[in-house]
mmCIF file of the C-alpha atoms, coordinates in Angstrom:
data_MODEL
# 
_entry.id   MODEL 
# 
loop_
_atom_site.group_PDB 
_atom_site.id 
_atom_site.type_symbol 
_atom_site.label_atom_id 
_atom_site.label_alt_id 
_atom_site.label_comp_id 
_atom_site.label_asym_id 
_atom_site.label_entity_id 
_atom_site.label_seq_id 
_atom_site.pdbx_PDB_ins_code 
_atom_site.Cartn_x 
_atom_site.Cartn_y 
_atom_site.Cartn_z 
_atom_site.occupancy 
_atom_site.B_iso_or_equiv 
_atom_site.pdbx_formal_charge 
_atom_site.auth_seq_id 
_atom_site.auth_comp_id 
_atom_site.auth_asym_id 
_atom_site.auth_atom_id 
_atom_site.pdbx_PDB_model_num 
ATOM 1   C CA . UNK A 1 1   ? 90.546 -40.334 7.816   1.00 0.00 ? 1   UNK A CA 1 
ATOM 2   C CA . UNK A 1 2   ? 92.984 -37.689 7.652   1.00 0.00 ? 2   UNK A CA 1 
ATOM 3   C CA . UNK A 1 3   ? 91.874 -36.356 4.320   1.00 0.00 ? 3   UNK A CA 1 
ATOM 4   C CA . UNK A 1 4   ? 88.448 -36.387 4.922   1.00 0.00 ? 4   UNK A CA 1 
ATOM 5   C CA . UNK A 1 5   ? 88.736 -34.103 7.791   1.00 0.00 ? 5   UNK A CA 1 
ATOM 6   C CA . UNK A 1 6   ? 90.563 -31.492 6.013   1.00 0.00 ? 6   UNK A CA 1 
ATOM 7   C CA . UNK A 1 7   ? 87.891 -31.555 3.379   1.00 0.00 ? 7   UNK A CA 1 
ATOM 8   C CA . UNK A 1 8   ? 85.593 -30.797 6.262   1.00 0.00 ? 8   UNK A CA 1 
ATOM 9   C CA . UNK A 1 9   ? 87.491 -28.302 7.694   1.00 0.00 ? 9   UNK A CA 1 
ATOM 10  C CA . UNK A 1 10  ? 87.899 -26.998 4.053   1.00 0.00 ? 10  UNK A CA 1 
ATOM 11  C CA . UNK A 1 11  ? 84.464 -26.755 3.164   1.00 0.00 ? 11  UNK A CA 1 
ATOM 12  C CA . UNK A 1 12  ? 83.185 -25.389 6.806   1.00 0.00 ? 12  UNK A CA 1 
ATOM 13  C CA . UNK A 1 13  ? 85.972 -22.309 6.131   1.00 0.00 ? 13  UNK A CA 1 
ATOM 14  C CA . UNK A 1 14  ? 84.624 -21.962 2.695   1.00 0.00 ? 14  UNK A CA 1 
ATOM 15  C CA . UNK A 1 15  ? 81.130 -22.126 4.114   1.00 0.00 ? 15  UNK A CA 1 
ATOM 16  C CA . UNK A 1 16  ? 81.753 -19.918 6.667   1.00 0.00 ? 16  UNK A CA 1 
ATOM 17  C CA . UNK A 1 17  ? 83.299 -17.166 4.012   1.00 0.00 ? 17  UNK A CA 1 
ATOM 18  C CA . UNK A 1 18  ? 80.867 -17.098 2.331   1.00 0.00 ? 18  UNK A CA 1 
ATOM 19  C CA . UNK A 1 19  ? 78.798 -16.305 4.819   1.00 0.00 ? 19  UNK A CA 1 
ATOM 20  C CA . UNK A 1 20  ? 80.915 -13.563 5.635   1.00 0.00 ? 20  UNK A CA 1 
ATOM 21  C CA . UNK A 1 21  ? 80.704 -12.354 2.326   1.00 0.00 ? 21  UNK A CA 1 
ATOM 22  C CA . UNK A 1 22  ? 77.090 -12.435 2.226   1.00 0.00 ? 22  UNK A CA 1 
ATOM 23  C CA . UNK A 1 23  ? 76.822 -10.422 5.065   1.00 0.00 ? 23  UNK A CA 1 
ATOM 24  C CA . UNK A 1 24  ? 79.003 -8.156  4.232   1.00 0.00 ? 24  UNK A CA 1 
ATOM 25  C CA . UNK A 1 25  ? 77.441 -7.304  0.645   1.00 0.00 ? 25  UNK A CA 1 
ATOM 26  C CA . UNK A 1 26  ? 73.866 -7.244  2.706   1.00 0.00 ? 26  UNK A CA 1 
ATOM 27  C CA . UNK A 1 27  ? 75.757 -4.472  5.006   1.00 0.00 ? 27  UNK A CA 1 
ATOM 28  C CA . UNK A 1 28  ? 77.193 -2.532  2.320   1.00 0.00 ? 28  UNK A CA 1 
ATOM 29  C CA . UNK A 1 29  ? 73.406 -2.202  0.426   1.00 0.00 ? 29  UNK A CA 1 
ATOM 30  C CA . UNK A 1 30  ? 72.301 -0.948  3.864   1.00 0.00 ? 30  UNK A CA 1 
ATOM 31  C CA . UNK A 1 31  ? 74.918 1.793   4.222   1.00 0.00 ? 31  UNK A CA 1 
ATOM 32  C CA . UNK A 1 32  ? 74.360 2.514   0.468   1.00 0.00 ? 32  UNK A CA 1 
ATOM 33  C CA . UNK A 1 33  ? 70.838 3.220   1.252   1.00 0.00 ? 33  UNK A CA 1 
ATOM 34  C CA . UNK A 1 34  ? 71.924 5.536   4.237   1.00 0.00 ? 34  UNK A CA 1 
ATOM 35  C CA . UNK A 1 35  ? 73.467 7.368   2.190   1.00 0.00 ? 35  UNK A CA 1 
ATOM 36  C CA . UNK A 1 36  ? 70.678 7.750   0.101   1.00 0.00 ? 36  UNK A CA 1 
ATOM 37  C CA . UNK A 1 37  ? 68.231 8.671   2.438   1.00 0.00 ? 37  UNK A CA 1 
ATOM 38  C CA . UNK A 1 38  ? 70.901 10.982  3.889   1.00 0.00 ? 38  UNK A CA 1 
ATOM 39  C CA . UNK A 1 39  ? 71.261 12.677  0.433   1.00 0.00 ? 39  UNK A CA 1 
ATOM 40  C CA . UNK A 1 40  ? 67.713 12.730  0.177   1.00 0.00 ? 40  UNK A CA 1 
ATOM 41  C CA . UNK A 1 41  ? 67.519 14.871  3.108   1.00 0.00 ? 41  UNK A CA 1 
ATOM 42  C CA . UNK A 1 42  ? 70.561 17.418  1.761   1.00 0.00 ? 42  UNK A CA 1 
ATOM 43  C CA . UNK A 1 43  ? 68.325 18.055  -1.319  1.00 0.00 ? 43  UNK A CA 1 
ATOM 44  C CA . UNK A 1 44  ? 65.302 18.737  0.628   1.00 0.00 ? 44  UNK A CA 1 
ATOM 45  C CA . UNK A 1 45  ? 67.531 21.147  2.959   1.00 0.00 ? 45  UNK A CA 1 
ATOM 46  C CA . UNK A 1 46  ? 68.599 22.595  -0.274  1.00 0.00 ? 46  UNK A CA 1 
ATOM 47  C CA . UNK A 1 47  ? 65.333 22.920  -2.035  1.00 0.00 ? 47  UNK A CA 1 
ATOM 48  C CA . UNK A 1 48  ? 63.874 24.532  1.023   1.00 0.00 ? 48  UNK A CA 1 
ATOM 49  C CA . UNK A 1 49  ? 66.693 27.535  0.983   1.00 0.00 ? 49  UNK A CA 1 
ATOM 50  C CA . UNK A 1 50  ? 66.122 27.908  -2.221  1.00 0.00 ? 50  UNK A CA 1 
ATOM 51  C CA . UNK A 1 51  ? 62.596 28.837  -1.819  1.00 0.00 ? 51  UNK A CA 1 
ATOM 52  C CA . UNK A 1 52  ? 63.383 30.680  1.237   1.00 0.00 ? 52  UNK A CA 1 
ATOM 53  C CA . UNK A 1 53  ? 66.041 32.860  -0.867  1.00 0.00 ? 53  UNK A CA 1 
ATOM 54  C CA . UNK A 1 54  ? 64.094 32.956  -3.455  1.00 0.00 ? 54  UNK A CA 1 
ATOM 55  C CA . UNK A 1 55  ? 66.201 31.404  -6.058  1.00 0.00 ? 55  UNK A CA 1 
ATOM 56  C CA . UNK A 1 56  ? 66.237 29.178  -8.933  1.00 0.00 ? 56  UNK A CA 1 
ATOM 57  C CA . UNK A 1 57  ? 64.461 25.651  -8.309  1.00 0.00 ? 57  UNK A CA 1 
ATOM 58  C CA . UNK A 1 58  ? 64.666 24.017  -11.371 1.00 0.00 ? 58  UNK A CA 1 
ATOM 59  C CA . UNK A 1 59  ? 68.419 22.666  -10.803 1.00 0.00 ? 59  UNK A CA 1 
ATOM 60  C CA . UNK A 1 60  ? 67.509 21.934  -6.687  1.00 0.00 ? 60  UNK A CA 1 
ATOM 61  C CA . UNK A 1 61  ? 64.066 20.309  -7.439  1.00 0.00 ? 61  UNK A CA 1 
ATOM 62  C CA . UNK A 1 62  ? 65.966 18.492  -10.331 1.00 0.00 ? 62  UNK A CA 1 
ATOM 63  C CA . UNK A 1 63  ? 68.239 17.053  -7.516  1.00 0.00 ? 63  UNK A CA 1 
ATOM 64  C CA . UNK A 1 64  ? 65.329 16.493  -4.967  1.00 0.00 ? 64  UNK A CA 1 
ATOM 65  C CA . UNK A 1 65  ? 64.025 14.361  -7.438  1.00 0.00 ? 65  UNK A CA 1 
ATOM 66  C CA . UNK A 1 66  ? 66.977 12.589  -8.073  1.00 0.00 ? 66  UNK A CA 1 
ATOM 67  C CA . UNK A 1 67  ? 67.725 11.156  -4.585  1.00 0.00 ? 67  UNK A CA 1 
ATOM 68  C CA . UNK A 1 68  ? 63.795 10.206  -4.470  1.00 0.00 ? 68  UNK A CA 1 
ATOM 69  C CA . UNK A 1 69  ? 64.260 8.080   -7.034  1.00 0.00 ? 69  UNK A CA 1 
ATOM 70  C CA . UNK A 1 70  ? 67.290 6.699   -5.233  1.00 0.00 ? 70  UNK A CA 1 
ATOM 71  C CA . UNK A 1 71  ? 65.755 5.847   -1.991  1.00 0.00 ? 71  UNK A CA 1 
ATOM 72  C CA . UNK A 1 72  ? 62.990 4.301   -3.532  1.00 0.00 ? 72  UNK A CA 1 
ATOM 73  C CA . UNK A 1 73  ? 65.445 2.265   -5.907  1.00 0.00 ? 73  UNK A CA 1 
ATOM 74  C CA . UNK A 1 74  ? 67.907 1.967   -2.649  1.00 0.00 ? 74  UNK A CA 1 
ATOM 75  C CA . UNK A 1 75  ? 64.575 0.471   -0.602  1.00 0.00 ? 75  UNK A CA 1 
ATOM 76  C CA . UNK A 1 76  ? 63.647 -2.129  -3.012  1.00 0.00 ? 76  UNK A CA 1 
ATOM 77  C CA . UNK A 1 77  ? 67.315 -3.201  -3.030  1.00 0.00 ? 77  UNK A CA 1 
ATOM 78  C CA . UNK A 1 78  ? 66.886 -3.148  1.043   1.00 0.00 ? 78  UNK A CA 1 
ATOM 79  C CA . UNK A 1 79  ? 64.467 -5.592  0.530   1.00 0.00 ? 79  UNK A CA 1 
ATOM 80  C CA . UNK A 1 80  ? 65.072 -7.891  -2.202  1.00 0.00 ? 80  UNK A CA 1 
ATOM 81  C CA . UNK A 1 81  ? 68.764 -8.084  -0.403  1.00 0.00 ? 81  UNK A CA 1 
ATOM 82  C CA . UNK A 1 82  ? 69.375 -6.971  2.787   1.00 0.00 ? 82  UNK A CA 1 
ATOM 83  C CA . UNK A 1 83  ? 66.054 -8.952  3.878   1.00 0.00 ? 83  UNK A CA 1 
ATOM 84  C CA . UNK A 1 84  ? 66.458 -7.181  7.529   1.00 0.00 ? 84  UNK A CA 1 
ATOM 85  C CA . UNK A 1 85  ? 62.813 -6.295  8.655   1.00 0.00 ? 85  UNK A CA 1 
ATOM 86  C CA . UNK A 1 86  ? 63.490 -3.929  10.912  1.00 0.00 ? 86  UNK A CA 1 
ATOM 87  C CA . UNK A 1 87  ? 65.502 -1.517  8.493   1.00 0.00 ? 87  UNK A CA 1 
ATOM 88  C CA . UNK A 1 88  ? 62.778 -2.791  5.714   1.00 0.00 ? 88  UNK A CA 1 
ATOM 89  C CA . UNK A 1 89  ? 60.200 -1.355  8.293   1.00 0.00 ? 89  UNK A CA 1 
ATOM 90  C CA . UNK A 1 90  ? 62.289 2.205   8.924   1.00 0.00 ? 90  UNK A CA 1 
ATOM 91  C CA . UNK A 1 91  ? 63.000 2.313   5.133   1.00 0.00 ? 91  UNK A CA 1 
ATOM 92  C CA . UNK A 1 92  ? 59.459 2.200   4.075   1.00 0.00 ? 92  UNK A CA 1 
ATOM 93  C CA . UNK A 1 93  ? 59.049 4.970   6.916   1.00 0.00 ? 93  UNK A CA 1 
ATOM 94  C CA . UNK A 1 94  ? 61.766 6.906   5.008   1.00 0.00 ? 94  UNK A CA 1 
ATOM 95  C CA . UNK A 1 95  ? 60.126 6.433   1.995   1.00 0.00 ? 95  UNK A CA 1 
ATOM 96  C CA . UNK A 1 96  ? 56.727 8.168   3.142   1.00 0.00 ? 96  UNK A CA 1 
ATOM 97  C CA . UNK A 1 97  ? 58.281 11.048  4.555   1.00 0.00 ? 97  UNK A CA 1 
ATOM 98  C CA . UNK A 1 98  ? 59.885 11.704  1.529   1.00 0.00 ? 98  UNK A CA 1 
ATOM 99  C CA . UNK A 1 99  ? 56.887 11.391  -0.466  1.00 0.00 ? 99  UNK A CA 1 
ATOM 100 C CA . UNK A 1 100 ? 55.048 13.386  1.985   1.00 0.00 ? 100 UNK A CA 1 
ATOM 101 C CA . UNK A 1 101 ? 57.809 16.275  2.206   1.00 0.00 ? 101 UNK A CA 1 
ATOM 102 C CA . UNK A 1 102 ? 57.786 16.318  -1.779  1.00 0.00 ? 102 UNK A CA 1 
ATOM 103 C CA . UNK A 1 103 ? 54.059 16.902  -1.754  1.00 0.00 ? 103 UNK A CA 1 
ATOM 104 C CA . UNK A 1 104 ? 54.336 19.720  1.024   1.00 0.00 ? 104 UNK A CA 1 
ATOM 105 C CA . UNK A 1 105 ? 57.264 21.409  -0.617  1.00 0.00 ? 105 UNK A CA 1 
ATOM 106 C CA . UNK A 1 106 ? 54.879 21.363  -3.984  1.00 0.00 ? 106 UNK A CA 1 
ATOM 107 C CA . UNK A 1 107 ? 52.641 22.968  -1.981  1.00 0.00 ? 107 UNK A CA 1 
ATOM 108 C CA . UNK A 1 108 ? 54.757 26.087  -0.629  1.00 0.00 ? 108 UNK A CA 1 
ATOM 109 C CA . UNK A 1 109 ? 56.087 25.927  -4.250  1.00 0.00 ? 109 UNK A CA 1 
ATOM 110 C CA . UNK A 1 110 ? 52.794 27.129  -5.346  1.00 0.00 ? 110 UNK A CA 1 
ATOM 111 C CA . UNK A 1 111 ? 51.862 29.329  -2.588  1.00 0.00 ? 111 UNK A CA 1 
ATOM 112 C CA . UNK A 1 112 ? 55.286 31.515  -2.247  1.00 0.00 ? 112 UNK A CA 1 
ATOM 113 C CA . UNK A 1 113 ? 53.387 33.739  0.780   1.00 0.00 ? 113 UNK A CA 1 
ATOM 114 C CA . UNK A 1 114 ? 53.459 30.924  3.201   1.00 0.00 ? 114 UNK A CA 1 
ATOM 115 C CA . UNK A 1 115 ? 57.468 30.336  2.822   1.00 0.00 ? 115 UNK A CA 1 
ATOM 116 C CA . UNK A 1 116 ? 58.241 33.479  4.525   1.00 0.00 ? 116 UNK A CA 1 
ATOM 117 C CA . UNK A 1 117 ? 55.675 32.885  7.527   1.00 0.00 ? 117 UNK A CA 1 
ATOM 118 C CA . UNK A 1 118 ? 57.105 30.255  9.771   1.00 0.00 ? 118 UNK A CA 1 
ATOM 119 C CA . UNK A 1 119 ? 53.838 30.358  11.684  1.00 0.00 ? 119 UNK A CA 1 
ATOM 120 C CA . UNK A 1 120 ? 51.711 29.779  8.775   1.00 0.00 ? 120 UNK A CA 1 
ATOM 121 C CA . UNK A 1 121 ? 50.324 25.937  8.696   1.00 0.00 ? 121 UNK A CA 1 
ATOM 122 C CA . UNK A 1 122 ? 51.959 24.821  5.316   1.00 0.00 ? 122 UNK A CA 1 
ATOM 123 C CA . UNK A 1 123 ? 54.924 26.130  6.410   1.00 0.00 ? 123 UNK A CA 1 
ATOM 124 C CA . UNK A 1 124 ? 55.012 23.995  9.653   1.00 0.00 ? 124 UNK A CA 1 
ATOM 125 C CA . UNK A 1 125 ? 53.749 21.387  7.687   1.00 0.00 ? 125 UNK A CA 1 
ATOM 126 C CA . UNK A 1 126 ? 56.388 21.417  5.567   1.00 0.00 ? 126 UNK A CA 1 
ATOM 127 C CA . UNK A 1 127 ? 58.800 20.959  8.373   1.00 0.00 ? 127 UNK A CA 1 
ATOM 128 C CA . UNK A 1 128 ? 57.195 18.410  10.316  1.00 0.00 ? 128 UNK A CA 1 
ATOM 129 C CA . UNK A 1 129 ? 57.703 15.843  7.387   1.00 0.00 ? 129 UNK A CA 1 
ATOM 130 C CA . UNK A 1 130 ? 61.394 16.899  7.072   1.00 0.00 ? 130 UNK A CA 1 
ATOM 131 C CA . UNK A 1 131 ? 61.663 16.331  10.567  1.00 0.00 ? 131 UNK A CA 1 
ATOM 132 C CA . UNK A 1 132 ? 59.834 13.053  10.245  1.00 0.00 ? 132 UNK A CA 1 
ATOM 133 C CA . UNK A 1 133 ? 62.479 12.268  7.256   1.00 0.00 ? 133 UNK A CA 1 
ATOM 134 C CA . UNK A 1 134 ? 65.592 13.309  9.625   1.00 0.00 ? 134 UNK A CA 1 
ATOM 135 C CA . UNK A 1 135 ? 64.467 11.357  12.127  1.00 0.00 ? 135 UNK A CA 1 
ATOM 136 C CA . UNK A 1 136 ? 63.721 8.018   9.970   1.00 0.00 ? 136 UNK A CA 1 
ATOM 137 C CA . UNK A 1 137 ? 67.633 8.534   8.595   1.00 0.00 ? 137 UNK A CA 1 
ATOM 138 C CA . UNK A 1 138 ? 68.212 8.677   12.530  1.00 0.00 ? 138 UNK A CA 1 
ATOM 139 C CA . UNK A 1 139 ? 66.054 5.240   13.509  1.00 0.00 ? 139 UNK A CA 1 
ATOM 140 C CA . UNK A 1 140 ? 68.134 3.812   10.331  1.00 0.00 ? 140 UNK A CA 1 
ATOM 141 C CA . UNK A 1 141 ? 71.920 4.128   11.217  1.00 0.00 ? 141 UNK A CA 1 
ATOM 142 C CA . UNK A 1 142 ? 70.791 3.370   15.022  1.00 0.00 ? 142 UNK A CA 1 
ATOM 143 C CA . UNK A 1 143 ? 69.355 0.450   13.699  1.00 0.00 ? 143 UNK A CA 1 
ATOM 144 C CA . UNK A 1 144 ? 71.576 -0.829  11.165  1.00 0.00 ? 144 UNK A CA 1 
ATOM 145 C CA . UNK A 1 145 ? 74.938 -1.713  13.568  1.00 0.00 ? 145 UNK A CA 1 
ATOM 146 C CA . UNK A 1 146 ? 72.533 -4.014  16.025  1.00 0.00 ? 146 UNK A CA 1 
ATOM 147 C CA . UNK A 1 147 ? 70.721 -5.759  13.398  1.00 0.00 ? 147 UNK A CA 1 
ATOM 148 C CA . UNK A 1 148 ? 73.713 -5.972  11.043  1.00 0.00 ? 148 UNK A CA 1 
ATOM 149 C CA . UNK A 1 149 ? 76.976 -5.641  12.910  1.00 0.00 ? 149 UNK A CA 1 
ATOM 150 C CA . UNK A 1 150 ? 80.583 -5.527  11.562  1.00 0.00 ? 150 UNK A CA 1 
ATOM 151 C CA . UNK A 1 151 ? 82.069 -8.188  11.358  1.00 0.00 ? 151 UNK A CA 1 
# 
């Protein structure tokens, strides 16, 4: 009787370790993706000077391009692991903006005059969807300690 109740009490701490485990690794692919997005964001900051300053954008775009790849490659993995649907939900978010900043940056990219005027529409534009980005990185590391807490 003995014996069999320390095999119990074995396997229920094994059990419950690996749970741990698992959650753990699921937590660690979320902050991974954080850091992503929040990367993502940098390069957009970066790419958006650079225009401003009117310097080089080969090696910034280059980067910007980069950490879109990332997210998207750091969202699958948010899905296929982390299986979380609220962060799958803000991720996907994330993922739009940063499509839809990429397109609007293109945009001042090929019309220079409008990076200078703030006012000008594609200029606003442009910030709204980093804005909308910023604040999708925001919803995500509110997010991420209640659905996936320490533990």
């Amino acid at each position: 009787m003995q014996a069999l109740q320390t095999r119990e009490l074995d396997k229920q701490t094994r059990d419950e370790d690996r749970l741990r485990q698992n959650h753990d690794w699921r937590r660690q692919n979320c902050l991974a993706f954080q850091a992503k997005l929040g990367e993502a964001v940098d390069a957009l900051d970066e790419l958006m000077d650079a225009l401003t300053d009117g310097k080089p954008l080969d090696e910034v775009r280059g980067k910007l391009r980069k950490a879109e790849g990332s997210v998207l490659r750091g969202h699958y993995d948010l899905v296929t692991i982390c299986e979380v649907p609220e962060l799958e939900r803000i991720s996907g978010t994330a993922l739009r903006w940063l499509e839809q900043a990429l397109f609007a940056v293109d945009a001042l990219r090929r019309n220079p005059i409008h990076v200078t005027d703030g006012d000008s529409d594609l200029s606003r534009h442009c910030l709204d969807q980093r804005r909308g980005l910023l604040g999708a990185y925001e919803m995500f590391s509110k997010a991420l300690p209640l659905v996936l807490p320490m533990t």
